[in-house]
N, C-alpha and C positions, 0 to 999 in steps of 0.2 A: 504494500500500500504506500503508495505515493506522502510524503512529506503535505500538500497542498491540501491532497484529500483528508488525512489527517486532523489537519487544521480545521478543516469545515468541517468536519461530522463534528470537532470538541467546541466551533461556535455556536453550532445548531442547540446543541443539548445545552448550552450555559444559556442558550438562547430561552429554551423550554423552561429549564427552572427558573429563568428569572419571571415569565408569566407567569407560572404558577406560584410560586414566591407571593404574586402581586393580590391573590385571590383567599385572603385569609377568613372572609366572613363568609360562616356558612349557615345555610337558612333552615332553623329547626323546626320551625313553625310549620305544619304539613297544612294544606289546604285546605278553609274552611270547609264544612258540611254539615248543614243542619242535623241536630238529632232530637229529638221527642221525647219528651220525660214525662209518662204518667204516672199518678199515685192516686186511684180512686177506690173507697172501700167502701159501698149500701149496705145499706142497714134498715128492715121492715120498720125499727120504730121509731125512724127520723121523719120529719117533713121535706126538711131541708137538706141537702144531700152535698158536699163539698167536695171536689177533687182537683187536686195540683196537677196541673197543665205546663211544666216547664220545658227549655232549651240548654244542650250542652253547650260550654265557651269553648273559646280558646283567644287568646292573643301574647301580646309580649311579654306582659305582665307575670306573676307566676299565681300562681293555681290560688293561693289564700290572699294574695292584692286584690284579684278576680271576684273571687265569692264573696268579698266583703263590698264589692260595688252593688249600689242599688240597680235594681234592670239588668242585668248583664245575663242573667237566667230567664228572663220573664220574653215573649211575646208582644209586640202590640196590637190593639184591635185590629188594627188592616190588615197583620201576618195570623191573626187566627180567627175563625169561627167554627164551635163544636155545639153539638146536639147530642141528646140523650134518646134514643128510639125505645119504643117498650113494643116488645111483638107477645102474640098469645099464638101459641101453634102454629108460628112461621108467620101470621100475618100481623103489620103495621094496624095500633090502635093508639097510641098516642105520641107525641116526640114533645121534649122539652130544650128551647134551645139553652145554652150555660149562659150567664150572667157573671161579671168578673167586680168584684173587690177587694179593698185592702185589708189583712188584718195585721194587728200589730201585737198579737199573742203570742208570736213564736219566741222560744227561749233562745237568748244569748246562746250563740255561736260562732264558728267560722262564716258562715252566712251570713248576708246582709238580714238583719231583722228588728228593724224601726217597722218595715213596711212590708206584707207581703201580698202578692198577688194573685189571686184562688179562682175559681172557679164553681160556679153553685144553680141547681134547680130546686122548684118544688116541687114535689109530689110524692103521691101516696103508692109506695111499693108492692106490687103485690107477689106471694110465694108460689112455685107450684104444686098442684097436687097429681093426682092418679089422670084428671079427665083433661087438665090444665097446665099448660107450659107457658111459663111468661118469660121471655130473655128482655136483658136490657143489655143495647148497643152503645157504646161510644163510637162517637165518627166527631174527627178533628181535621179540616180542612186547612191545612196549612201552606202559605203563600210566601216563600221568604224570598226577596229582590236578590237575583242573581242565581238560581232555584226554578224548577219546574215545580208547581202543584203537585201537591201531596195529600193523599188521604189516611189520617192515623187512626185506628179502630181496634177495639176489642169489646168482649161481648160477657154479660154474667148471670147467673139468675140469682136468687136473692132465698138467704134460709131465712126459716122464723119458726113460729109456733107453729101456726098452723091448727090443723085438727088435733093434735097433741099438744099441750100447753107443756111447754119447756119451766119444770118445777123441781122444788128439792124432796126428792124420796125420804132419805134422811139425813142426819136427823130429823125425825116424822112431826108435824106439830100436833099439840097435846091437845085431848080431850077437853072441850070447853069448861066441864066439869070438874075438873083437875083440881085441884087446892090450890097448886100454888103457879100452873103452868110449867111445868117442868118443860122442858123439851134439851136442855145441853146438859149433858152431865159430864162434866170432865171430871170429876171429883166421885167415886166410890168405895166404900168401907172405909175410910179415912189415908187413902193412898190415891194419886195420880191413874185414871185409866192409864192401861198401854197403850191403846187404839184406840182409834173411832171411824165408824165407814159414815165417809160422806159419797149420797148416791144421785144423780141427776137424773131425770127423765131427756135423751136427745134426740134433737128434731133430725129430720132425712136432709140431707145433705153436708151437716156439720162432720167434719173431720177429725179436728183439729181443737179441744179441751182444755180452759185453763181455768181450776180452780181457787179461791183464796175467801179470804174474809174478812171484814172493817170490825173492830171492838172502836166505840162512841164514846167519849168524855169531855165533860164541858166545866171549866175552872171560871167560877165567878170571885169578882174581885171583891173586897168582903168593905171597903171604903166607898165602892163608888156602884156598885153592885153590875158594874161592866160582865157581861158573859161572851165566853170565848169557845167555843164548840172544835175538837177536834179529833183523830181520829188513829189506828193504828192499822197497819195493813198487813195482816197474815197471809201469806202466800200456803196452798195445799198441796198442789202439785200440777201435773200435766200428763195428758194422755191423747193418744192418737188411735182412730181405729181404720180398718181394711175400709177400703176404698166401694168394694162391694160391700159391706155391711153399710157404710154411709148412706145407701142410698135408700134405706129403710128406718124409721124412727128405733129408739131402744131406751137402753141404760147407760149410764157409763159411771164408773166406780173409784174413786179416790179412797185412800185412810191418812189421818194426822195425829200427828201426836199432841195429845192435850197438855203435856206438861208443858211443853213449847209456851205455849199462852202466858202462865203464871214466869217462866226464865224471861220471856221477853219486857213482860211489867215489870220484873225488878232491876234489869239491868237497862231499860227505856229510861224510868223516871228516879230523879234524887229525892232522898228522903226526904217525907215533909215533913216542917216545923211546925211541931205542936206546942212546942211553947208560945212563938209568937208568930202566928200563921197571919199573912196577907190575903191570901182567897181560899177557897171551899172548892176542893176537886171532887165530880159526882161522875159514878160512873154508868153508864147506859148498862141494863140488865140486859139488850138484846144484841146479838151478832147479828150480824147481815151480811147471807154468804152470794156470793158472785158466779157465776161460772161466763167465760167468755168463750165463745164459740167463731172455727174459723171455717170456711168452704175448703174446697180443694186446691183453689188456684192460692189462695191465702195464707195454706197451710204449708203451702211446697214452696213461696218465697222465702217463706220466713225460715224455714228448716235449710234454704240453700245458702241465704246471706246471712245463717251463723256461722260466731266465732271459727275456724276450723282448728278443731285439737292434731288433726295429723302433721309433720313434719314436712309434707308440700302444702302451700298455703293458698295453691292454685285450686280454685271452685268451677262448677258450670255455672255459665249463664244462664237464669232463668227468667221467662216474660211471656203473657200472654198478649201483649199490645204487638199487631202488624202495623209494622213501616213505622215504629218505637220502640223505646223499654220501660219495662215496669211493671206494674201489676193493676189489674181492676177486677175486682174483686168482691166477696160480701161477707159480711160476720155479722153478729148477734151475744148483744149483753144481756143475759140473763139475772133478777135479782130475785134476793126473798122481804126487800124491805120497801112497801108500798104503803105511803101515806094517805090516811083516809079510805074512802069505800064502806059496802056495808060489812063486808067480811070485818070479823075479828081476828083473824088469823093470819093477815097479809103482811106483818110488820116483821118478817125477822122469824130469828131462833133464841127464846128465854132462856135463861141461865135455870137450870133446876137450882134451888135452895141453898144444898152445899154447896155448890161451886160456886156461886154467888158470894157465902162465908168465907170460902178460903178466900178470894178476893179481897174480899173487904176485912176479916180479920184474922185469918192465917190461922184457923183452927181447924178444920178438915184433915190436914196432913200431918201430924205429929209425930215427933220420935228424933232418932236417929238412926242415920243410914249404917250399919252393922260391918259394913265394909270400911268407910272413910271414917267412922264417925261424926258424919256433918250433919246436920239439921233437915231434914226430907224437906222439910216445906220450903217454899221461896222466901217467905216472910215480906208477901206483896202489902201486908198489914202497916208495914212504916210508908208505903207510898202514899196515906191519908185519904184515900177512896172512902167517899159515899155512898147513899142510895136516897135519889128524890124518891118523892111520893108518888106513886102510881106504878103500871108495869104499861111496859109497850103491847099487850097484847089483854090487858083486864077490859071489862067492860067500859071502863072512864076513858080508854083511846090516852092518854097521857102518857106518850112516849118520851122518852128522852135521850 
């Protein structure tokens, strides 16, 4: 090879790096595309029905400068309009189109949350039975400058009672005639039950089970006679059943531990001062148990966007929304605590007698524990627990 030739192949190549050299900025930013974010969940016993209609970002900024801008998630009315369709056995009977406001309920976040942007109809849901099939459609027409038209949709029916009235088996409520209404006994022969089955009646299409319980107490100020109402939240458990059993009404079966109850009051509240006490703490005689119900489509998001315990942290995507992601979806809150009506039995589950005492004065459970030597009872008797006048379920209705 030639000395000349030489020479010009090593200009060439100083030639190349030096344009490449010159091209340092590289563009990370891949090309916008719209994406659709639904989150809608009906519910038989709402009127008004809410579902978040969002947009994925992207820009220069980084991912939490972004979310913390107001808008930058939201639509505006000229890039969207959605409608709700209700069909009965394939055919159109009613369509609601969404109506958009602000709320300003959402909890501090990464997210912008002065303001948020929702979506909402009215009307009255209905469930199906054996002769009757109601779907309800979402259809979102989306228009975004620079973007062909889009149609974002997905489709749900709706659980509820129904012909079965979604009820607590047990604990059973007590015979009107009862003396004292007993219906919760956590407290037997002067020791702690082990168990207690808690049993629900569930409607056909709920999957997906989650049981718990509210204990009620209200601390009046004893200067100003200020009353302050609040609440404790016993979780029971959770259960899921076959897919094919859903689609038929049943039971479905929880147990708890009652002692749980009396460990949580002593280690919740600091002793109170009975020398010189400021308010009067009273405690509600009745429980009020929960069960929260999901469908199918509701049951398998939630199961797929938990935490993952295995050592790959990669999950599948799940969604039932086309030409989006996210879920739409229906669930049902069940309770036992209904205010008023002529029933007397609507309010809850009463404390039987003794549990009620060990509560209030820590004599039920006596002794010492033969192992530790420690005191069997909680000794929930320093928390200064009450009991107003009346019970939630006597004939006077004076709940508390």
């Amino acid at each position: 090879m030639s000395k000349l030739r030489s020479l010009s192949i090593l200009l060439l190549t100083l030639s190349l790096f030096s344009i490449l050299g010159c091209e340092t900025d590289i563009d990370i930013i891949a090309p916008k595309k719209d994406v659709t974010i639904v989150y809608g969940i009906l519910e038989e016993t709402k009127t008004r029905h809410y579902i978040r209609i969002n947009k994925a970002f992207i820009g220069e900024e980084s991912a939490s400068v972004l979310a913390a801008t107001q808008g930058v998630n939201e639509y505006s009315d000229s890039e969207l309009q959605a409608v709700v369709i209700e069909y009965l056995n394939g055919e159109e009977r009613n369509r609601w189109p969404l109506s958009s406001e602000y709320i300003s309920s959402k909890e501090d976040g990464l997210f912008f949350s002065d303001s948020n942007k929702v979506y909402y109809f009215d009307a009255d849901l209905r469930i199906s039975s054996d002769q009757n099939t109601f779907v309800y459609r979402l259809e979102c027409t989306i228009n975004v400058e620079g973007e062909e038209t889009k149609v974002v949709s997905a489709e749900t029916e709706v659980i509820g009672g129904g012909i079965v009235p979604i009820t607590l088996v047990k604990p059973r409520i007590a015979n009107s005639s009862s003396e004292d209404r007993a219906e919760i006994d956590f407290v037997a022969n002067g020791e702690y039950r082990n168990s207690l089955d808690i049993t629900w009646q569930r409607p056909a299409g709920g999957v997906s089970f989650t049981s718990y319980y509210r204990f009620y107490y209200t601390e009046v100020d004893i200067t100003t006679g200020e009353r302050k109402r609040d609440s404790l939240l016993y979780m029971i458990g959770t259960k899921r059943v076959k897919l094919n059993e859903s689609e038929s009404s049943g039971e479905v079966n929880f147990t708890m531990n009652p002692e749980e109850f009396y460990i949580r009051m002593n280690t919740e509240f600091e002793d109170y001062n009975f020398d010189n006490p400021s308010f009067y703490r009273y405690a509600s005689d009745t429980l009020e148990f929960f069960l929260e119900i999901a469908d199918n489509t509701l049951a398998t998001y939630i199961e797929v966007n938990q935490p993952s315990t295995e050592i790959s942290q990669e999950r599948p995507e799940y969604t039932n929304v086309t030409n989006g992601i996210g879920v739409f979806g229906s669930r049902y809150l069940a309770t036992t605590r209904v205010k008023g009506g002529i029933a007397k039995t609507n309010s809850g589950r009463v404390f039987e007698s003794g549990s009620l005492e060990e509560l209030l004065y820590s004599n039920q459970v006596t002794g010492l524990d033969p192992e530790t030597g420690q005191e069997l009872s909680h000794l929930t008797s320093k928390k200064g627990f009450k009991a107003e006048n009346g019970r939630c379920n006597d004939e006077t209705r004076t709940c508390r």
